[in-house]
C-alpha positions in Angstrom: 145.0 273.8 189.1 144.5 276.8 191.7 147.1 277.3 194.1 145.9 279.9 195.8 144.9 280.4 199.1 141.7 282.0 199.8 140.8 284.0 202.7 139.4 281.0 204.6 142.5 279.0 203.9 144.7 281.8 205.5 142.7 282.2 208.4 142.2 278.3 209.5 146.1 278.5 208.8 146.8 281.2 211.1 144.4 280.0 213.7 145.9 276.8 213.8 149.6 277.9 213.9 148.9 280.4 216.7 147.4 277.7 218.5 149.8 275.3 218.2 152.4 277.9 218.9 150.9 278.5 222.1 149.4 275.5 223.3 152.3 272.6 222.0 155.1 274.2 220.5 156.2 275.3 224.5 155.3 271.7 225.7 156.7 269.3 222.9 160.5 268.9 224.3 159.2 267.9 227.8 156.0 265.7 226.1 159.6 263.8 224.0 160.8 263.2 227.4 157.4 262.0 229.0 156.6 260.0 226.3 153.1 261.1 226.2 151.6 264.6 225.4 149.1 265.6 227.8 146.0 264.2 226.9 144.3 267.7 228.0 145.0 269.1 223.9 143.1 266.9 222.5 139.7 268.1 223.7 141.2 271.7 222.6 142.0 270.4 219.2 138.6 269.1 219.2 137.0 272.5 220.2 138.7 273.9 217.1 137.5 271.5 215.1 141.0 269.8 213.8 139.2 266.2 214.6 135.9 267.4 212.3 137.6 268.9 209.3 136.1 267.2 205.8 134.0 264.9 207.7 129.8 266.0 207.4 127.9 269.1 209.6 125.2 266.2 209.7 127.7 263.7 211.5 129.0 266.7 213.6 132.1 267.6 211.7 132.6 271.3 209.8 132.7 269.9 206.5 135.9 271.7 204.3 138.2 270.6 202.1 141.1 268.6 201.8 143.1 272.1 201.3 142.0 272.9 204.7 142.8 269.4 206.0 146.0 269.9 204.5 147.2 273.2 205.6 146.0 271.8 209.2 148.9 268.8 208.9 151.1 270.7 207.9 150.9 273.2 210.9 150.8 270.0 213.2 154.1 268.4 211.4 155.8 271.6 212.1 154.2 271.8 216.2 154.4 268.4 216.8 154.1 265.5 214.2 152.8 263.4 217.5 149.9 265.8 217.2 149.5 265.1 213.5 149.4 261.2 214.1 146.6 261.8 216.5 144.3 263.6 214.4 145.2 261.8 211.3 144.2 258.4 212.8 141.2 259.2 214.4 140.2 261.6 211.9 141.6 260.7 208.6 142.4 256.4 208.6 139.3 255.7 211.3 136.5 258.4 210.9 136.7 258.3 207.4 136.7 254.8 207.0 133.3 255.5 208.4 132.3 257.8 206.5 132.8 255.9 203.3 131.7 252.2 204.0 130.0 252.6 207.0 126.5 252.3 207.9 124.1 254.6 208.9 124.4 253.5 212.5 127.8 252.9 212.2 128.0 256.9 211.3 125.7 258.1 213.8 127.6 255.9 216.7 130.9 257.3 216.0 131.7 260.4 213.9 130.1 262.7 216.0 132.3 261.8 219.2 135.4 261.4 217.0 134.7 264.7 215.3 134.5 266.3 218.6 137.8 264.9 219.7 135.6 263.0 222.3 136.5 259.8 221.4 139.6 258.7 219.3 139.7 255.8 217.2 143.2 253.3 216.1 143.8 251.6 213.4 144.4 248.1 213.1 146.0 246.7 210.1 150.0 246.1 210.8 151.0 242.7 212.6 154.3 241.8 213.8 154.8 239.6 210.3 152.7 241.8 207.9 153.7 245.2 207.3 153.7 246.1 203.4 152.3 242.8 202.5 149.2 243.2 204.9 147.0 241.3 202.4 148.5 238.3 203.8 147.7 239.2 207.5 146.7 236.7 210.2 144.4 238.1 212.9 141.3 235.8 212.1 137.8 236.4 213.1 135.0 234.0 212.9 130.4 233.7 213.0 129.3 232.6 215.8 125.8 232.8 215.3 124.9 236.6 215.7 128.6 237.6 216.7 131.9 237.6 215.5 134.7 236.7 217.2 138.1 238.1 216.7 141.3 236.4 217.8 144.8 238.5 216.7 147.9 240.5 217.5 148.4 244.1 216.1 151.8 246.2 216.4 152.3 249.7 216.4 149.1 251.1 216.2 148.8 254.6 216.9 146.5 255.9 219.3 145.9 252.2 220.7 146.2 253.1 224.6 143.8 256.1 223.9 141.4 254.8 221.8 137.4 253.9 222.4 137.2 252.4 219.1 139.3 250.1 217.1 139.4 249.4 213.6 140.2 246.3 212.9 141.3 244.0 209.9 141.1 240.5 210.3 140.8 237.6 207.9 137.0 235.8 207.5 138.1 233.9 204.5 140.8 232.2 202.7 144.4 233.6 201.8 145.2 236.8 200.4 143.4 240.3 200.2 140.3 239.4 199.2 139.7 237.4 202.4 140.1 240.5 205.1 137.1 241.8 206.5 137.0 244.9 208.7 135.3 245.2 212.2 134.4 248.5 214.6 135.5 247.4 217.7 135.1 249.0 221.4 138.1 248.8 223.4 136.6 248.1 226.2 135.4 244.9 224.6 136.4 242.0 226.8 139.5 239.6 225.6 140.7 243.2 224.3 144.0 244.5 225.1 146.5 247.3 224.6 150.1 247.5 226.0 152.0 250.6 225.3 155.5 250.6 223.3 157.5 252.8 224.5 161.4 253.9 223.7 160.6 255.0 220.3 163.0 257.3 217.9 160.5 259.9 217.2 156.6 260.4 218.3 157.4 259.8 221.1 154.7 262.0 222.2 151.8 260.3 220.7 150.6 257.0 222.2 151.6 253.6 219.8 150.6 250.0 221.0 150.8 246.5 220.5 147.0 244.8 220.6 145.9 241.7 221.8 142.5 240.1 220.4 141.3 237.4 222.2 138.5 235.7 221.8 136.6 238.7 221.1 133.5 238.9 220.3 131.4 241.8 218.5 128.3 241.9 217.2 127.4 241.2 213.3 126.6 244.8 212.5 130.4 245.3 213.6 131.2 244.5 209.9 132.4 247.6 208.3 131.5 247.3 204.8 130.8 243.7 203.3 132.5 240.6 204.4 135.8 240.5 202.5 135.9 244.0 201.9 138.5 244.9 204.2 141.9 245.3 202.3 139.8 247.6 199.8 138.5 249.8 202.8 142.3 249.8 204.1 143.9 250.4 200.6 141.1 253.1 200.0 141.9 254.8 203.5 145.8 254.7 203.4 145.7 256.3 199.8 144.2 259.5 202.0 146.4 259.2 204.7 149.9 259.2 203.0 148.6 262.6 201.5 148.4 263.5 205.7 151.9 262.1 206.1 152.9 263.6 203.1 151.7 267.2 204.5 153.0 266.9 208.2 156.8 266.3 206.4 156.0 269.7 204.7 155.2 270.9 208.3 158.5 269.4 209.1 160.8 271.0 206.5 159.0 274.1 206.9 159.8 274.4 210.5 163.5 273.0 209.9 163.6 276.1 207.4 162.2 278.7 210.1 164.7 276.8 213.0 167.8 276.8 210.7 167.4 280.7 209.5 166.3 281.9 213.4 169.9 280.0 214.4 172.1 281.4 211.2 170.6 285.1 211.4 171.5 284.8 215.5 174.7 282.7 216.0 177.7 284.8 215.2 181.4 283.4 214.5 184.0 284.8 212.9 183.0 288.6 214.0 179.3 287.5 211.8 176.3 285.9 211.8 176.8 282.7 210.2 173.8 283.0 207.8 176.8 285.2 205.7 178.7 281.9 205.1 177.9 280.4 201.8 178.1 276.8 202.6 175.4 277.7 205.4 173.3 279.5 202.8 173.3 276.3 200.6 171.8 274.5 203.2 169.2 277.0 204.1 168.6 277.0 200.2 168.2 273.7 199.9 165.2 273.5 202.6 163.6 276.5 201.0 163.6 274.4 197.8 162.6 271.5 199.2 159.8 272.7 201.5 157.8 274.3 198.2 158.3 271.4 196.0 156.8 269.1 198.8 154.2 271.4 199.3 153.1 271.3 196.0 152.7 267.7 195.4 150.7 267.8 198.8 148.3 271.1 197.4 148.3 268.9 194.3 146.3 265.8 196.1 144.2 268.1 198.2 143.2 269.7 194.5 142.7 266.3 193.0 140.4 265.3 195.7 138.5 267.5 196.1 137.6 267.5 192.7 136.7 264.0 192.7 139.4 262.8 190.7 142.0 259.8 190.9 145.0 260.9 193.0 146.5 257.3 194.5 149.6 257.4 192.2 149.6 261.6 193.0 149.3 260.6 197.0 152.4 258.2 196.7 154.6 260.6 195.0 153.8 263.7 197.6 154.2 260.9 200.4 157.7 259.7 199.4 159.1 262.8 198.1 158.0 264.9 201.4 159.0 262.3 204.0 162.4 261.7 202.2 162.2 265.6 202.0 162.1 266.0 205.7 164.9 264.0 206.3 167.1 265.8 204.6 165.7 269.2 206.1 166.2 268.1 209.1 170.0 266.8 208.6 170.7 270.0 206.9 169.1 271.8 210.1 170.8 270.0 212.8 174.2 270.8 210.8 173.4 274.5 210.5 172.9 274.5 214.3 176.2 272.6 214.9 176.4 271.0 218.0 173.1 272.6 219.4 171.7 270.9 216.9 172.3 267.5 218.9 170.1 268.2 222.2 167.0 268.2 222.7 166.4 272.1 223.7 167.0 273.3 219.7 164.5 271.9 217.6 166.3 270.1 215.0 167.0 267.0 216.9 163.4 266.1 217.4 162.1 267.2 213.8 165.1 264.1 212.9 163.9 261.9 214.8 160.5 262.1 213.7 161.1 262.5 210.0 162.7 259.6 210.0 159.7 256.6 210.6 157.4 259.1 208.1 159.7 257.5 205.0 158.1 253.8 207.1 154.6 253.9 208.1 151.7 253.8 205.8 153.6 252.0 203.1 157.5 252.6 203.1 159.7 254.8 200.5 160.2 251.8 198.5 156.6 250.6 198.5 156.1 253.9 197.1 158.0 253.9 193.8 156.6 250.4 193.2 153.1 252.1 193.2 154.6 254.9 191.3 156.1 252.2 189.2 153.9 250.2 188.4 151.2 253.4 187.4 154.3 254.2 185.3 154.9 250.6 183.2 151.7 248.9 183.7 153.9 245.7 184.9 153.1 244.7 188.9 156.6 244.2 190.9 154.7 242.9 193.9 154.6 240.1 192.6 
């Protein structure tokens, strides 16, 4: 496996980091206290094409690789991971969804827009009873002669206030996974609603909602994929997206590293900086450490990918490893920083806060080793 960044890479790197350094890294502490970004970065992100990475010219994206994709989460985990969420959703869980099991109409409907960052999609599989085991999910939809109708409550979907299209999973059969179908659905679809949750830990920045189905009702070609196909389109999807997650926690221990060593080369005590203190040095050392062997499993998926090869069980190790890695970074930060470390205006406080629902969504730490597990023994401990 190459590792190696070519002179692409570098550049789409540095573009996106100055970018981000310019346009979100100033902005993120007051976006926290808002509890919204401003909407106005999106379109930006769009016109630099972070919504249209990997996804087809012909459907309006730029093409590129997952390296690409990657190095771009990773600069967003360390800007904002609110800014990673919203490109990851639309982008990664929604528009290539799509791009995999859609249509031909479905395709030419909505990856251009989402590629553009003109429309943003959501994603919605989670309940408020089914979380890991979202093969048993409830939202129900039903034929009605050329129509589906969709009746169901989804929690803490990301982008759900924002978005113009809504993927959702709902059950068109009997029990279990293999009765889950998926459907496109506009937003502005009547008996459709989203209410905002607000007074989250971390992304705070990044719109999440509860949704309300009712009685909606959606044309037949609203089907993504075949009727009953929806837990493998959601499985399929969330296998890409923990390698996202799994990337923006690289962004976050990378910038817990860069906050920590600009603090401890600064702050003096003692009659010196306290990056001369060994104990401090060990916790520096221990983000340097942590931040390249996270990286690496991440650079590892992106590599497997894009050569066409199975990385699922390589995708659940990077995604609990990095988000359990950021946690830690980000402990080890806010204690190098002392009691700066605890408000807002220092950046370890926020990289906390968000590091700590990445070890949660799209399939929980432990959810991981029973993947990683189960790959390992052959024996399945979900059931």
């Amino acid at each position: 496996m190459d590792l190696s960044l070519s002179e692409e890479h570098e550049g789409f790197r540095a573009l996106a980091r100055e970018f981000l350094d310019r346009e979100a890294v100033p902005h993120r502490v007051q976006w926290d206290r808002d509890e919204s970004v401003d909407t106005a970065i999106i379109g930006k992100m769009g016109e630099l094409g972070f919504f249209g990475l990997t996804i087809p010219e012909e459907y309006g994206g730029l093409g590129g690789d997952y390296l690409t994709y990657v190095l771009m989460m990773e600069e967003l985990g360390r800007a904002d991971s609110a800014l990673r969420g919203i490109v990851s959703v639309s982008n990664g869980l929604v528009g290539k969804s799509i791009l995999g099991f859609g249509s031909e109409e479905q395709k030419q409907r909505w990856l251009p827009g989402i590629a553009r960052g003109e429309l943003l999609g959501c994603f919605g599989l989670t309940e408020p009873d089914t979380g890991s085991d979202a093969g048993n999910l409830t939202s129900r939809a039903r034929r009605d002669g050329d129509e589906w109708v969709i009746d169901g409550q989804k929690l803490f979907i990301t982008n759900g206030t924002w978005a113009d299209v809504a993927l959702v999973f709902a059950r068109t059969g009997g029990p279990g996974p293999k009765g889950v179908s998926a459907f496109l659905v506009p937003t502005d679809t009547p008996g459709f609603e989203a209410r905002e949750v607000k007074g989250k830990l971390g992304l705070r920045g990044q719109a999440t909602a509860e949704l309300f189905l009712s009685e909606v009702r959606v044309p037949a070609d609203a089907l993504l994929g075949e009727e009953g196909q929806g837990f493998t389109i959601a499985m399929t999807t969330l296998d890409k997206g923990r390698v996202s997650v799994a990337a923006g926690c690289v962004g976050i221990v990378q910038g817990c590293l860069e906050s920590a060593v600009d603090y401890a080369t600064s702050r003096t005590q003692f009659g010196k900086p306290i990056a001369a203190f060994q104990l401090v040095q060990d916790m520096i050392a221990d983000i340097s450490v942590e931040a390249d062997a996270a990286r690496l499993l991440v650079w590892r998926c992106a590599d497997l990918i894009d050569r066409g090869e199975p990385f699922s069980v390589a995708a659940s190790k990077a995604k609990l490893y990095a988000s359990e890695a950021a946690v830690r970074a980000a402990n080890h930060a806010l204690q190098v920083h002392g009691g700066a470390g605890y408000v807002d205006e220092f950046p370890p406080a926020k990289y906390l806060r968000d590091a700590r629902v990445m070890t949660l969504y799209e399939g929980t730490s432990q959810i991981q080793k029973l993947l990683i597990g189960r790959a390992e023994t052959g024996i399945n401990a979900f059931t």
